[in-house]
C-alpha positions as CSV (number, residue, x, y, z in Angstrom):
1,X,17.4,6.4,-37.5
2,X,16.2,9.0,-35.0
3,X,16.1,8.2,-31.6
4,X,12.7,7.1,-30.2
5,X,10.4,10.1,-28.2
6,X,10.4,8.6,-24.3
7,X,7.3,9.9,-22.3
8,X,7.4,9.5,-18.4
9,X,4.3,9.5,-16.8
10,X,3.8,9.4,-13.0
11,X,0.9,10.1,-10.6
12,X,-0.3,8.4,-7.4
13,X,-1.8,5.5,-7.1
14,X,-5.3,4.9,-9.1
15,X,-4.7,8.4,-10.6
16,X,-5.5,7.3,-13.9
17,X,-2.0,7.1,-15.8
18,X,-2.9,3.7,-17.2
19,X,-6.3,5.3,-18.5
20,X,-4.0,7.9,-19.7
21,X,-1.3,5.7,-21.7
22,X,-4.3,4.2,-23.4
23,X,-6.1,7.2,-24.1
24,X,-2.6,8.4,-25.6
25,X,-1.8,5.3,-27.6
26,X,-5.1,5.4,-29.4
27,X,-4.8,8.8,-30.1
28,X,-1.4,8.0,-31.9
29,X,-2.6,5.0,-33.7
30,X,-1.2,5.7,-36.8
31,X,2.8,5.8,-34.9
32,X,5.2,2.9,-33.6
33,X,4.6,3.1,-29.8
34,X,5.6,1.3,-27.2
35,X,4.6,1.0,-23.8
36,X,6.0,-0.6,-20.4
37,X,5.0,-0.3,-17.3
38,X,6.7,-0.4,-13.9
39,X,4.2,-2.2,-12.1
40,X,5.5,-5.3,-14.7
41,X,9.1,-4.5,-12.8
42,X,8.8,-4.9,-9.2
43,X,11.2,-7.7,-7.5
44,X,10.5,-10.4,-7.8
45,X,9.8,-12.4,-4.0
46,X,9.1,-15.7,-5.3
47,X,11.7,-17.0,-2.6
48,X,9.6,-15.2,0.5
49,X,7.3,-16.9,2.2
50,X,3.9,-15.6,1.3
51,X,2.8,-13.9,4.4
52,X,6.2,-12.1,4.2
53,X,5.2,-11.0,0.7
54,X,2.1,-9.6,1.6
55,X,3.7,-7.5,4.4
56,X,6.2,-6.0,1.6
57,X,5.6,-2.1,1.1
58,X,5.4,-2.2,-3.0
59,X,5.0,1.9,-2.6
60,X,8.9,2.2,-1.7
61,X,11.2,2.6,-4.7
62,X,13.5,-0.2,-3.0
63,X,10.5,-2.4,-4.4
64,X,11.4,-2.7,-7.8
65,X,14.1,-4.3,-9.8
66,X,15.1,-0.5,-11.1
67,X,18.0,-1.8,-13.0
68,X,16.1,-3.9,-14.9
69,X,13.7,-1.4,-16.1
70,X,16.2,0.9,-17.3
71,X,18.1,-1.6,-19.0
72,X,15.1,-2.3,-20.9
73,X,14.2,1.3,-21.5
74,X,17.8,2.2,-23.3
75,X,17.2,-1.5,-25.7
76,X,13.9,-0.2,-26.8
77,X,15.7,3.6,-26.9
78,X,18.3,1.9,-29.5
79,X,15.7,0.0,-31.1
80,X,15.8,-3.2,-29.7
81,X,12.7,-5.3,-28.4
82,X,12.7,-6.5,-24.7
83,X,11.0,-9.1,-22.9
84,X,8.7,-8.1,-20.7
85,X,8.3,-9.5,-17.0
86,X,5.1,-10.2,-16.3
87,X,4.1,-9.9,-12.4
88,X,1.2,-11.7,-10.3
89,X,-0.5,-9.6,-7.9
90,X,-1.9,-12.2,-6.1
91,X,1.4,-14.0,-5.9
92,X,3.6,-11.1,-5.1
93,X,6.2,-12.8,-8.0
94,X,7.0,-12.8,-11.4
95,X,5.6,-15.6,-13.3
96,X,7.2,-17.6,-15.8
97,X,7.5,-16.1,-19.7
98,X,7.5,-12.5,-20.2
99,X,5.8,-9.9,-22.7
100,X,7.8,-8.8,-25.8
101,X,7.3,-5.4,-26.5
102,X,9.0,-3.8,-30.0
103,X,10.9,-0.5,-30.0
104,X,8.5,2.4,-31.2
105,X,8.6,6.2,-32.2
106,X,7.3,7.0,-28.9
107,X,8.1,4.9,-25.9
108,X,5.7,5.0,-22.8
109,X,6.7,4.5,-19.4
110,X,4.2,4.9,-16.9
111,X,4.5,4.1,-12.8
112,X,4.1,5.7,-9.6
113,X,7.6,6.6,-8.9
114,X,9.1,7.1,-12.9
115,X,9.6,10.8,-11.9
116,X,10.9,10.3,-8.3
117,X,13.9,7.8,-9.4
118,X,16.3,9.6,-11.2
119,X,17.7,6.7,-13.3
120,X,14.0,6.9,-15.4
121,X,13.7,10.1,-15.6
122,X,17.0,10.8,-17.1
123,X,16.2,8.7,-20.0
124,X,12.6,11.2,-20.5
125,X,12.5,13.7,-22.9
126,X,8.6,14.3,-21.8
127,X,8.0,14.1,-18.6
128,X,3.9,14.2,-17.6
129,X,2.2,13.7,-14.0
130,X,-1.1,12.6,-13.9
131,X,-2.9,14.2,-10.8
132,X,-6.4,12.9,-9.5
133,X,-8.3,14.2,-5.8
134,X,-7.1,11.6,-2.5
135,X,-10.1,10.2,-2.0
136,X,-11.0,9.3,-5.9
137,X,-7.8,7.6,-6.0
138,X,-8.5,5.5,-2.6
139,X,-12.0,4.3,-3.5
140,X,-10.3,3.0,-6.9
141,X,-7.6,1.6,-5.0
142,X,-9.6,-0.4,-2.7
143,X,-11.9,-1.4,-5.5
144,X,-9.1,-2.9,-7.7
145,X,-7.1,-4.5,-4.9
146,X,-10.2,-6.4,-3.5
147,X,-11.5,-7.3,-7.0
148,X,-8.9,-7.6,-9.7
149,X,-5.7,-8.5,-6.5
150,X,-7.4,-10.3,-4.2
151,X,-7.1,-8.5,-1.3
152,X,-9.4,-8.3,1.2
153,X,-10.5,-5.0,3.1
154,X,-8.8,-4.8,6.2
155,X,-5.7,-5.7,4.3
156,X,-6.1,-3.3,1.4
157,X,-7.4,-0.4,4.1
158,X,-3.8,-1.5,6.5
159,X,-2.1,-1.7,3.3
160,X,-2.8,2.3,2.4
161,X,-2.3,3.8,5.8
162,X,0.7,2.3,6.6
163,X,2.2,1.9,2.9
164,X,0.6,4.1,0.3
165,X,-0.1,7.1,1.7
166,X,3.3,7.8,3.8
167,X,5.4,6.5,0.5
168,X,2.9,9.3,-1.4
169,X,3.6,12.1,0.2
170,X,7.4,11.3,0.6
171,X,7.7,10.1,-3.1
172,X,5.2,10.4,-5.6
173,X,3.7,13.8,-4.7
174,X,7.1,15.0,-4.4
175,X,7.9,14.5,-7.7
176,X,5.1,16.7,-9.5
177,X,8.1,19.1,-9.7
178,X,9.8,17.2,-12.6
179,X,6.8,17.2,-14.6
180,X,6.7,19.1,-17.9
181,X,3.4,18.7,-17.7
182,X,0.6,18.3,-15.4
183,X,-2.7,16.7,-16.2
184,X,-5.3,17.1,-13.6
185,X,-8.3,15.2,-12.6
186,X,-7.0,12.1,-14.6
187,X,-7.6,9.8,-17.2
188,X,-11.3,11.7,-17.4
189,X,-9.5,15.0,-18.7
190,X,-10.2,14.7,-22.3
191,X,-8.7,18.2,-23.0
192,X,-5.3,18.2,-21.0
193,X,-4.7,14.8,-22.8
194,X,-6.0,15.8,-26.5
195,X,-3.4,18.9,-25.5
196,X,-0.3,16.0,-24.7
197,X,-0.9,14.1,-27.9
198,X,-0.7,17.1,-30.2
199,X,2.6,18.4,-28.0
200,X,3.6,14.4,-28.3
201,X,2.7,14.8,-32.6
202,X,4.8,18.6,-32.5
203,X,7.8,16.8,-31.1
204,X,8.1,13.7,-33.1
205,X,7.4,16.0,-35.8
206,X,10.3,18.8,-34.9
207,X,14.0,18.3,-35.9
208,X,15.9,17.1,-32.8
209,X,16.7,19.7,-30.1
210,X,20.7,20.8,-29.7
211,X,22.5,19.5,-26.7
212,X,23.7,22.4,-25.0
């Protein structure tokens, strides 16, 4: 059995790389694909107080249980399914059960920092950065925090200028450089990401590459 296409995709916050994955997934309806995410992967701080939670900067890659995720990624790369986490925004924890997710032709992992940490993007053989202006991504990060989170402005607004942004342009901007391939103004770029599933069809397609 060949082993499964994995496709890294990274971008800032609200970029659009869930919007992306979807877009993506549909488009390859007719293959096996899997998806995780790493949002579904961040430590779980169910022994924190919750104030302490809340103060918790989720934008640092010392955030999430890493390990985990990559474990995961190389069971679904050897065609094993996983179990899932699934995490409560609200909460700052995990709660109890998980998500089982089969192994697939392609396997989609998408997060802010899948291209900054090197232990990901090692297991990539695609690696895709979805880009989107600043201030698009800020308005569609204070609308889902407030509305889908439960944050509440002041929070959300302290929240970005002392966690998002510096962990941004230390991090996840940073790590455009990996990318094999860039697709700008997000989830809305019908072209760039009709472009990505016919590379995505042309590689599952292909005999497998040499190792040099």
């Amino acid at each position: 059995m060949s082993s499964p296409l994995v496709v890294g995709i990274a971008g800032g916050t609200a970029s659009g790389k869930t919007t992306v994955c979807r877009k993506i997934r549909e488009a390859l309806a007719d293959c096996r694909v899997a998806f995780i995410d790493q949002d579904s992967y961040y430590a779980d701080l169910k022994d924190m107080p919750l104030e302490e939670r809340r103060q918790v900067n989720f934008d640092h890659p010392d955030a999430f249980d890493t390990e985990l995720l990559v474990r995961h990624l190389k069971e679904l790369k050897q065609g094993r399914a996983i179990e899932k986490p699934i995490y409560d925004f609200i909460t700052c924890s995990r709660k109890s059960g998980s998500v089982r997710v089969e192994p697939g032709d392609i396997i989609l992992i998408e997060g802010i920092l899948v291209l900054h940490m090197k232990d990901i993007r090692d297991e990539t053989e695609v690696k895709v950065y979805v880009d989107a202006d600043d201030d698009l991504r800020i308005l569609r990060r204070l609308t889902r925090d407030i509305k889908d989170r439960g944050g509440d402005f002041d929070h959300v607004v302290n929240q970005y200028l002392r966690h998002v942004r510096p962990m941004h342009m230390g991090f996840v901007e940073p790590s455009k450089h990996h990318a094999d391939i860039i697709v700008p103004h997000g989830g809305n770029n019908e072209i760039a990401i009709q472009m990505l599933v016919g590379a995505l069809r042309a590689r599952l397609a292909a005999p497998p590459m040499p190792k040099w």
